[in-house]
C-alpha positions as CSV (number, residue, x, y, z in Angstrom):
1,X,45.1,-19.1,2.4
2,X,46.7,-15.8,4.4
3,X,46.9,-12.4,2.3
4,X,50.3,-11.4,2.8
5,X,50.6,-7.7,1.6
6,X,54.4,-7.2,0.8
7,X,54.8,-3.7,1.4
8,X,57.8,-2.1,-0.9
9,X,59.5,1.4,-0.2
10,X,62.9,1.7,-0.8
11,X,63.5,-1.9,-2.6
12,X,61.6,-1.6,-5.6
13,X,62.4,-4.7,-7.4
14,X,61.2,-8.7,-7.4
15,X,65.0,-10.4,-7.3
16,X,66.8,-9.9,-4.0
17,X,63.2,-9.1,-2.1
18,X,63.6,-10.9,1.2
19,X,60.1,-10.4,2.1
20,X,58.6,-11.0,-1.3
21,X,60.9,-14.1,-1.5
22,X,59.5,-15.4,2.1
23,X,55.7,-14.5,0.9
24,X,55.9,-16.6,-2.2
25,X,58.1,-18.8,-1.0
26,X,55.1,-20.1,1.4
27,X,52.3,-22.5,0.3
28,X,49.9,-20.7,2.8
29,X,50.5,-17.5,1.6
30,X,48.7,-15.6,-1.0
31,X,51.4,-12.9,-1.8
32,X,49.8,-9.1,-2.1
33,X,52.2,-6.7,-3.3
34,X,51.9,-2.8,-3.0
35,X,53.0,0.7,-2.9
36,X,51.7,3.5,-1.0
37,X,52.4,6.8,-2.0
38,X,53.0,9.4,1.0
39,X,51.9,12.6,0.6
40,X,54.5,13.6,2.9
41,X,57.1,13.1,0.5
42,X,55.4,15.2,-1.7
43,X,54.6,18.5,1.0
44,X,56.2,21.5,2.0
45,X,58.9,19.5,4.5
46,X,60.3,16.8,1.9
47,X,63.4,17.0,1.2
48,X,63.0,15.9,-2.6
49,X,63.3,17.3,-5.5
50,X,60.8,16.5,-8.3
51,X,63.4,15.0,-10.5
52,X,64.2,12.3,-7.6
53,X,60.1,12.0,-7.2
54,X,59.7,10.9,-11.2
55,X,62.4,8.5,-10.9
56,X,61.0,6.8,-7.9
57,X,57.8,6.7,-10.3
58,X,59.8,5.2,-13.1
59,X,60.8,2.9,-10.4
60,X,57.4,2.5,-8.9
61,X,56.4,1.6,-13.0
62,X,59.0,-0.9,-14.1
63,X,58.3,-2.7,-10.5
64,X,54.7,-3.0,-11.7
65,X,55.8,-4.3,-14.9
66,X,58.1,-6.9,-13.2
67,X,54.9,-8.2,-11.5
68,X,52.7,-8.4,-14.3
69,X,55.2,-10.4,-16.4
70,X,54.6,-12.8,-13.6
71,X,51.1,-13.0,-13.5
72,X,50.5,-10.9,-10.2
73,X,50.1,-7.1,-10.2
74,X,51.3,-4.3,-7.9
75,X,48.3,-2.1,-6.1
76,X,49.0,1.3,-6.1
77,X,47.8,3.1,-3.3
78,X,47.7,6.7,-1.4
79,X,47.7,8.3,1.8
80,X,49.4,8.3,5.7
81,X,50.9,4.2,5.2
82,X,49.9,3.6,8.6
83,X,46.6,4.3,8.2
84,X,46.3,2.9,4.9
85,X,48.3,-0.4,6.2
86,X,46.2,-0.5,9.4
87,X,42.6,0.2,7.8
88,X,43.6,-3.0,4.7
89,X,43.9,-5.4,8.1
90,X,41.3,-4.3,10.5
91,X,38.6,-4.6,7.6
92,X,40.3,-7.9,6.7
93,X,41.7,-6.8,3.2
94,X,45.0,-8.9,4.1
95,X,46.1,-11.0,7.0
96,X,49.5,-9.9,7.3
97,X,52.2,-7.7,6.0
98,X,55.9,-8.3,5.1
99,X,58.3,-5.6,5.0
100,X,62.0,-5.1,4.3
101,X,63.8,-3.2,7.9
102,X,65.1,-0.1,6.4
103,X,67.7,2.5,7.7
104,X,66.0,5.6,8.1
105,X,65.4,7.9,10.4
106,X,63.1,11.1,11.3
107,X,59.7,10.1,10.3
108,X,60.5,7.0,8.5
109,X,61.7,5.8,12.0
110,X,59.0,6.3,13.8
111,X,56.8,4.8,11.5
112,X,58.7,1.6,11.6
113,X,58.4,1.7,15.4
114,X,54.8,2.0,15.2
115,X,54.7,-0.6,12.7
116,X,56.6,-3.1,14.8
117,X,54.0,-2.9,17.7
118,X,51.2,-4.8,15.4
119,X,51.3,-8.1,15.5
120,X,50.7,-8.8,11.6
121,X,53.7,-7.5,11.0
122,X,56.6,-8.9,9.9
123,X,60.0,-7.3,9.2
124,X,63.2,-8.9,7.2
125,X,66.4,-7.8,7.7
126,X,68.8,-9.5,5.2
127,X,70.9,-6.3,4.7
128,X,74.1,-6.7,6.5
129,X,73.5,-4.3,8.9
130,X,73.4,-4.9,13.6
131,X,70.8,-4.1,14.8
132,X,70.7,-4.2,18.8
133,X,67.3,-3.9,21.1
134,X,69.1,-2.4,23.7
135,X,69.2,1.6,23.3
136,X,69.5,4.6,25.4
137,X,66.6,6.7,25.4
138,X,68.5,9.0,22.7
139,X,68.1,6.3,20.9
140,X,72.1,5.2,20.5
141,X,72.7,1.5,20.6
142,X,74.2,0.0,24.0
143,X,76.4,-2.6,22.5
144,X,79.1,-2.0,20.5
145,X,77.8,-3.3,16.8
146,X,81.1,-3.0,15.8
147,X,81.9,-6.7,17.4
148,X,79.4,-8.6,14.9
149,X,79.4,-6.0,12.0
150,X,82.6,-7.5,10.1
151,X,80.8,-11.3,9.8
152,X,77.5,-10.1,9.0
153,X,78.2,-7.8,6.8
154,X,80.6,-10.5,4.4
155,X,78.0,-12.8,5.2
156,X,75.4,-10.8,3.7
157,X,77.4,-10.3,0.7
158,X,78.9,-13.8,-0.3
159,X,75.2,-15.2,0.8
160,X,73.3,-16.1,-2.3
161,X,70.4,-13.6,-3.1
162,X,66.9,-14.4,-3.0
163,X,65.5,-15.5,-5.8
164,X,62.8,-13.8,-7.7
165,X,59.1,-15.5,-7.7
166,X,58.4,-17.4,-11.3
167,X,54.9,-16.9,-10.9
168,X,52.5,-15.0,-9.2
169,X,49.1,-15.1,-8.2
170,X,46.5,-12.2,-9.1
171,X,46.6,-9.3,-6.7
172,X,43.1,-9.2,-4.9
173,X,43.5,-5.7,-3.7
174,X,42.9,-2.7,-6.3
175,X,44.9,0.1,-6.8
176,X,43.1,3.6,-6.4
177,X,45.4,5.5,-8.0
178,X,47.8,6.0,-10.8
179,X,51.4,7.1,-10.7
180,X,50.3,9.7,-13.5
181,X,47.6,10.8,-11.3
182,X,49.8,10.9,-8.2
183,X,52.3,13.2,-10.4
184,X,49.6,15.2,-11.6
185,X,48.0,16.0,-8.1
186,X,51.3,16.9,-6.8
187,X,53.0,18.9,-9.6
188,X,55.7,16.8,-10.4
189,X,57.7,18.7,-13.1
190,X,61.5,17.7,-12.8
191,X,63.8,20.9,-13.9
192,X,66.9,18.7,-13.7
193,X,68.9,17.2,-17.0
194,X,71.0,14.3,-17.7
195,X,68.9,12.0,-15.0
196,X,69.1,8.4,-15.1
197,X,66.0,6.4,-15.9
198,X,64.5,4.9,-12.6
199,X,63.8,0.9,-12.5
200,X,65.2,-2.7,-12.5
201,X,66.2,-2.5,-16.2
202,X,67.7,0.2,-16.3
203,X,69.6,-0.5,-13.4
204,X,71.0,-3.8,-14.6
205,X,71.8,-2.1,-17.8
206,X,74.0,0.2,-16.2
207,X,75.2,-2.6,-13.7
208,X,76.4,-4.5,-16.8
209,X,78.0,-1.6,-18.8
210,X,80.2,-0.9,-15.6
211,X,81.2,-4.4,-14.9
212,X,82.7,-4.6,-18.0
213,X,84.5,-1.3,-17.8
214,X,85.2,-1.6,-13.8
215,X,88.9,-1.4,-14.4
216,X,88.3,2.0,-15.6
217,X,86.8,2.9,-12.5
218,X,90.3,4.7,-10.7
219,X,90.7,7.0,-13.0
220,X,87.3,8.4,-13.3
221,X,86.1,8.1,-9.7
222,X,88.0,11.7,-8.6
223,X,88.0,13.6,-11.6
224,X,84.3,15.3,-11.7
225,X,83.7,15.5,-15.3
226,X,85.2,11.8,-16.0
227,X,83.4,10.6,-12.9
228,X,79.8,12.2,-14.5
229,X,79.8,8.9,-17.5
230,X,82.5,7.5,-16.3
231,X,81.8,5.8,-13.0
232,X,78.9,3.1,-11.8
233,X,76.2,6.1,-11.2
234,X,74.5,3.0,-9.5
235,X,73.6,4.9,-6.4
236,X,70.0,6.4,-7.3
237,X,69.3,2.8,-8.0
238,X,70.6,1.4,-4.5
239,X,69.1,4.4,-2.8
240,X,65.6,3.4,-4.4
241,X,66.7,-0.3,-3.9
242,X,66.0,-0.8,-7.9
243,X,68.8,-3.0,-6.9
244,X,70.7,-4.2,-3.6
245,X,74.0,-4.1,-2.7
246,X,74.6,-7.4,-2.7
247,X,73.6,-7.5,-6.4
248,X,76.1,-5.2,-7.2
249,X,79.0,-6.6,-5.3
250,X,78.1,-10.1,-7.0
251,X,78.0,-8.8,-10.2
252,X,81.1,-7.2,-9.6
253,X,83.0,-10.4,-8.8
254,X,82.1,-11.5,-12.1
255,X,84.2,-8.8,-13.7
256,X,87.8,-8.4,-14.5
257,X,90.3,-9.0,-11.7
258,X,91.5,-5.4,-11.2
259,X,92.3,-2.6,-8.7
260,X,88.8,-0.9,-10.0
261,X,86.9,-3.9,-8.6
262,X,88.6,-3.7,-4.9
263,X,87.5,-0.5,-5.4
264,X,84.0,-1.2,-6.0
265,X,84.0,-4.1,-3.6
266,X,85.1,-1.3,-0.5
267,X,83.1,1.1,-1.4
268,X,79.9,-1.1,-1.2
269,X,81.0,-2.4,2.3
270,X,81.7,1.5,3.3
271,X,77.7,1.8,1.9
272,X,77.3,-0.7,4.3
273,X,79.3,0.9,7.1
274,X,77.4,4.1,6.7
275,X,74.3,2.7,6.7
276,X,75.3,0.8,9.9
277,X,76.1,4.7,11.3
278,X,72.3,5.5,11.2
279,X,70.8,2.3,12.4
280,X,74.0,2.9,15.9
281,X,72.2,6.5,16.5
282,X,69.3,7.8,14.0
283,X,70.2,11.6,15.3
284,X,73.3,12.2,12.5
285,X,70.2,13.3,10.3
286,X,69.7,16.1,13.2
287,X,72.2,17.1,14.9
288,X,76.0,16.9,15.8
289,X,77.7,13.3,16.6
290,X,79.6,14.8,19.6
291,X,78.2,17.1,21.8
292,X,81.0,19.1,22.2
293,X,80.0,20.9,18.7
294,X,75.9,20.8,19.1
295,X,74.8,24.1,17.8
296,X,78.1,24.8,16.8
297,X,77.8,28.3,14.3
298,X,74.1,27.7,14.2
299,X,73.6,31.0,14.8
300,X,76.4,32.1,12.9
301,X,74.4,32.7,9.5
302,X,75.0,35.1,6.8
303,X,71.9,34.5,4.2
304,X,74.0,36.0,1.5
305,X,77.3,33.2,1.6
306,X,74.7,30.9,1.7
307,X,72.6,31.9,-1.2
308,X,76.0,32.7,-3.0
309,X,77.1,28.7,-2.5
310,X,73.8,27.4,-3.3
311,X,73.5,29.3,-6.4
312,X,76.9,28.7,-7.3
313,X,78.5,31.9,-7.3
314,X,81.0,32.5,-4.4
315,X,83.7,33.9,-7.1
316,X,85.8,30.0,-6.3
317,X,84.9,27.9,-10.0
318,X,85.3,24.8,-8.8
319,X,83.1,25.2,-5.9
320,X,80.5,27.0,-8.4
321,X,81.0,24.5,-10.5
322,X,80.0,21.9,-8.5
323,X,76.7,23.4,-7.2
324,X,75.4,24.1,-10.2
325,X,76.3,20.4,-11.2
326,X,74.5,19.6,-8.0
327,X,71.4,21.9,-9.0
328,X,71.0,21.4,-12.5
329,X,71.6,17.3,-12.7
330,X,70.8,16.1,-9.3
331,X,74.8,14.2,-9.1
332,X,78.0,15.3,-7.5
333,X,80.9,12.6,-7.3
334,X,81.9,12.2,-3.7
335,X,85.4,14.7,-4.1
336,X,83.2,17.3,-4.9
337,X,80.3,17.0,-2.1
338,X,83.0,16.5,0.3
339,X,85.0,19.7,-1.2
340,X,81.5,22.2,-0.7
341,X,80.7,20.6,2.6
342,X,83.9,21.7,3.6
343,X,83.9,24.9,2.2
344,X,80.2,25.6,3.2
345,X,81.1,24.8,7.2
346,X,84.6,25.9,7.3
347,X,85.2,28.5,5.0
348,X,81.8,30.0,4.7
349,X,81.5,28.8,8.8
350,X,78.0,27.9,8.1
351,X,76.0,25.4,10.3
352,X,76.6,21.7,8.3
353,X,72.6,21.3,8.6
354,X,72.1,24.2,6.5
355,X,73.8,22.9,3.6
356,X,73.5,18.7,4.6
357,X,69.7,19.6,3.6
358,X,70.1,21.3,0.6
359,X,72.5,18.8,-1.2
360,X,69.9,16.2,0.1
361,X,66.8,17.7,-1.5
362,X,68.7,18.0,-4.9
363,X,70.6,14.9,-5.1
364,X,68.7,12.0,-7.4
365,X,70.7,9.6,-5.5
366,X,69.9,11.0,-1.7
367,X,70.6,8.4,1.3
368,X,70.4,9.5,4.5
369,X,73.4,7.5,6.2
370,X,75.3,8.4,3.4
371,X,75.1,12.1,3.3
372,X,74.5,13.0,6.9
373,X,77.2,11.2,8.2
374,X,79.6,12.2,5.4
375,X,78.2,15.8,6.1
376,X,78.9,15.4,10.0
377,X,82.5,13.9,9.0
378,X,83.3,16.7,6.6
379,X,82.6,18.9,8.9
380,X,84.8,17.6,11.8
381,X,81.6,17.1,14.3
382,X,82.9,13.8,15.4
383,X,86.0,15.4,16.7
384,X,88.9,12.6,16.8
385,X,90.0,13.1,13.3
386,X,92.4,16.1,11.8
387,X,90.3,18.5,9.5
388,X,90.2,18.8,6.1
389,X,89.8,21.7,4.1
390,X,89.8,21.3,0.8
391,X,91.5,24.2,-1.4
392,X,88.9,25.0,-4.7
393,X,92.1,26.3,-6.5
394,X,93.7,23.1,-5.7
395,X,91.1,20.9,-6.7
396,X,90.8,22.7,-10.4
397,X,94.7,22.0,-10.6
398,X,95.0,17.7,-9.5
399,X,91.3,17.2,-10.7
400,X,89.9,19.8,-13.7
401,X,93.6,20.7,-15.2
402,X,91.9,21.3,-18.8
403,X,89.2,22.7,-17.3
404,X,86.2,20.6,-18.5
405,X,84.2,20.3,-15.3
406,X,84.2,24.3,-14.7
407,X,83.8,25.6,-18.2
408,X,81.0,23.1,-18.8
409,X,79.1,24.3,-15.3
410,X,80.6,27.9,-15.2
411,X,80.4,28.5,-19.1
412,X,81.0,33.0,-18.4
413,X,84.4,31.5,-17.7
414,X,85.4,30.0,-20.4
415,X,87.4,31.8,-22.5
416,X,89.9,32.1,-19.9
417,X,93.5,29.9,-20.5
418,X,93.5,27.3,-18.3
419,X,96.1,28.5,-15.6
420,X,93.6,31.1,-15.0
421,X,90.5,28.7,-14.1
422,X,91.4,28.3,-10.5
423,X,91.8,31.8,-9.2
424,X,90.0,34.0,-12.0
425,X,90.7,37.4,-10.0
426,X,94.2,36.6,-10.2
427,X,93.8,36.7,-13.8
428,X,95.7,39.7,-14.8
429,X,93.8,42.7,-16.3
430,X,95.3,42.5,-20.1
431,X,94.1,38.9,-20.2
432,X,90.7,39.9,-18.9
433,X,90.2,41.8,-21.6
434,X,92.0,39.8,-24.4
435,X,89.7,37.1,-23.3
436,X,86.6,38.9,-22.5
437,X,86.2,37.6,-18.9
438,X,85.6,40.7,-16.9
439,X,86.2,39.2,-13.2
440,X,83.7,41.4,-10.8
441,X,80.7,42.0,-14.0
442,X,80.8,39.0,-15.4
443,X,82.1,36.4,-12.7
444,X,82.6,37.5,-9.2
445,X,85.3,38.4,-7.1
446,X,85.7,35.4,-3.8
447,X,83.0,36.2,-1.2
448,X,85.4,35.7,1.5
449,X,89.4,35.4,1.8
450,X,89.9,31.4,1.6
451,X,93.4,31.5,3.2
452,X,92.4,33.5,5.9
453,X,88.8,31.6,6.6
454,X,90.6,28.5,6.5
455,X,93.0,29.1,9.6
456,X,90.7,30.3,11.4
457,X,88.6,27.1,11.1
458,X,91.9,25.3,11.5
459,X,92.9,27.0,15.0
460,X,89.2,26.9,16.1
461,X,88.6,23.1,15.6
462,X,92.2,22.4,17.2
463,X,91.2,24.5,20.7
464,X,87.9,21.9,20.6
465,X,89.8,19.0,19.6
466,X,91.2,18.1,23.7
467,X,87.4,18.6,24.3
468,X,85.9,16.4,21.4
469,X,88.0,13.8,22.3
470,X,87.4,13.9,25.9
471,X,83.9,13.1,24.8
472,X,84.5,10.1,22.8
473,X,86.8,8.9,25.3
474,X,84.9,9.0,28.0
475,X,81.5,8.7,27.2
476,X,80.9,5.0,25.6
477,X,77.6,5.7,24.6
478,X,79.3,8.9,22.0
479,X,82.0,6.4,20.6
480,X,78.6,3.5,19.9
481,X,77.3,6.5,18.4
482,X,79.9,8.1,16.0
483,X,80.4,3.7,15.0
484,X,84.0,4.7,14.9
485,X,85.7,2.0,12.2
486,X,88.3,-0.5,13.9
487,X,91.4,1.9,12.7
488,X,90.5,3.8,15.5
489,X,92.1,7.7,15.6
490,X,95.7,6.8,14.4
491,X,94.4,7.5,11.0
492,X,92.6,9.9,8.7
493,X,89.0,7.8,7.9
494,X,88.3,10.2,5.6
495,X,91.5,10.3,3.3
496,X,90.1,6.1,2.5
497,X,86.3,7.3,2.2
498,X,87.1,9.6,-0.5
499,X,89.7,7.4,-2.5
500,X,92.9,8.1,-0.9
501,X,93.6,4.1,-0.2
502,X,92.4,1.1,-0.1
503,X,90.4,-0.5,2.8
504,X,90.4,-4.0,4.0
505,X,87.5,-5.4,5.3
506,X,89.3,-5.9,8.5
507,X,89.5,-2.5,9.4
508,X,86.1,-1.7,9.9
């Protein structure tokens, strides 16, 4: 009997596992499951946090417990995978490994390349997502995926999942180490509060408690504190595949018939079409879409805005409010990450990379298509869509009127009536001092003019905008690239990513 190893990294769970499912699935096979912890995600260039690393443990730990309840075991192992992987064949450990196709990119990528040159391996890809051989050396697909994307994706979805093994045999291969020793050796001591527990049960826990509240969902998605208990907070648990997509859109159909479930239902093929983004071109992680903005204000880099938005006080609450939400829990619903990525690129007239990898460190939930892309779009660097600047003052109006979100994150503010919340200096003097809210000692005064910053962005993006589009438009391999949805440039993408309408499934 062959030793398969199944080799899990971001789908930590049993149900849903297409290469688990094909291991035990097989008579010859003798199914070895493990996880090898990296200690590049652990060193000085990770890009996670420590309160992301303990729920991938916590994940890593209720996976184990899923295969012990089923008679096989999980082997827990450390060091470079690819030497680890290739050192468990060549001294005949295991015969063969199956792994779930993720879509990654930067080191992750070329591992997976690497991986695919060995014969005992064997990716699945049962995720929905294109994925053409022929690419240009950049790496951008040369077929449009956007002509098969639409079936496979609803196919993927409707498509039953795989089920999880009954029973499993013993794992022949010992683990040699111990998720507490792995935290241990690499300091793991998360800062953050409010995170979700990492696994399968917690996951499904969640999964149930929002399928039966889903018609809730469009009033909470927007509104930052509502959207903090409110919506699925399912996305650390995609991200670390403690679940898949398709679990969540078929639990979803077993809810209530409402406008919150079409909700759901496009936002998980949007996961989808993000995801699809990365595997067209694995640079958004790097650097701009369209070339006409590479670099673009790269070198334009004052330390102090920067610090100021990280550390969430550029003297604009709702912006400072959101940071620290980002900093201190590790979430941000999508209006507010779109709201500081635009103020961080257009206002502040940072480069998007700058800030991209700071929200991605801190966020529990992190995807790479997700964030980069969305990061890239917020920040115009595809080109063929009108820019969007989002006003802080505005947002606290439509989205925090009684002030929850910024008094909770921003507490030296308040005391201050809530007309004052969105533009504190504006706050007259006598109700300053009536309320004790000294704007300038004890909150600061805006680190820039808004107004004027966001003209400026608005005239310089439209004197590229002939240019941008020039690109897309003549240069196939840019529009494969940017995976520009079927609606084409008539329309504003982004007003439907972040909940201004509905999308059909025909549109993309």
């Amino acid at each position: 009997m062959r030793r398969v190893l199944v080799w899990h990294r971001a789908d930590l769970r049993t149900a849903d596992n297409a290469a688990l499912a094909a291991a035990a699935a097989d008579d010859a096979v003798h199914p070895v499951p493990a996880f090898v912890f990296d200690p590049r995600y652990y060193g000085p260039d990770s890009l996670a946090c420590d309160a992301r690393r303990q729920f991938v443990h916590e994940s890593v730990r209720d996976l184990r417990r899923q295969y012990r309840d089923r008679g096989g075991d999980l082997a827990l192992l450390h060091g470079d995978p690819r030497e680890r992987l290739r050192t468990l064949l060549d001294e005949g450990a295991v015969d063969g490994i199956h792994v779930n196709r993720d879509v990654t990119a930067r080191r992750g990528r070329e591992r997976d390349q690497r991986l695919g040159e060995w014969d005992a391996v064997r990716f699945f890809a049962d995720d929905g997502i294109v994925r053409p051989d022929e690419r240009a050396p950049d790496g951008t697909v040369r077929v449009d995926t956007r002509d098969d994307w639409q079936d496979q994706c609803e196919a993927y979805f409707e498509a039953d999942p795989h089920p999880r093994p009954d029973d499993l045999p013993s794992n022949p291969l010992d683990s040699d180490v111990t998720v507490e020793a792995v935290a241990d050796r690499y300091d793991v001591d998360p800062a953050k509060r409010a995170v979700p527990e990492g696994g399968t049960v917690a996951a499904n826990e969640r999964l149930s408690w929002f399928r039966e509240n889903v018609a809730d969902y469009p009033a909470v998605v927007s509104p930052p504190a509502a959207a903090e208990d409110g919506t699925s907070r399912l996305s650390p648990y995609l991200a670390a595949g403690c679940l898949s997509v398709r679990q969540v859109y078929r639990a979803v159909q077993d809810g209530p018939d409402c406008r919150g479930k079409s909700m759901v239902e496009s936002r998980l093929f949007w996961n989808r079409h993000y995801a699809q983004k990365l595997a067209d071109w694995p640079g958004w992680t790097e650097r701009s879409v369209n070339p006409v903005f590479r670099g673009f204000r790269r070198e334009e880099h004052d330390p102090e805005l920067v610090a100021a938005w990280r550390e969430g006080r550029t003297g604009f609450p709702m912006v400072d409010a959101a940071m620290r939400a980002l900093v201190e829990t590790g979430f941000l619903n999508f209006r507010m990450r779109a709201m500081v990525a635009s103020f961080f690129t257009y206002v502040l007239r940072e480069w998007w990379k700058r800030g991209a990898d700071f929200m991605y460190h801190h966020l529990i939930d992190a995807d790479p298509a997700i964030n980069y892309t969305q990061w890239q779009s917020q920040a115009g660097l595809v080109g063929v869509h009108p820019i969007r600047v989002y006003d802080p003052a505005k947002q606290v109006r439509e989205y925090d009127p009684d002030g929850a979100f910024v008094r909770e994150y921003v507490p030296e503010l308040a005391p201050l009536p809530d007309e004052h919340l969105p533009r504190p200096a504006k706050a007259p003097l006598a109700v300053q001092a009536e309320c004790g809210v000294e704007v300038g000692e004890d909150y600061p005064y805006p680190v820039v003019d808004f107004e004027a910053r966001a003209d400026r962005a608005r005239e310089e993006m439209a004197r590229l905008h002939d240019r941008a589009t020039e690109a897309i438009d003549e240069v196939p391999r840019i529009r494969r690239r940017a995976s520009l949805s079927r609606r084409g440039r008539g329309s504003d993408e982004r007003d439907r990513e972040t909940g201004g309408g509905q999308t059909r499934l025909d549109e993309f």
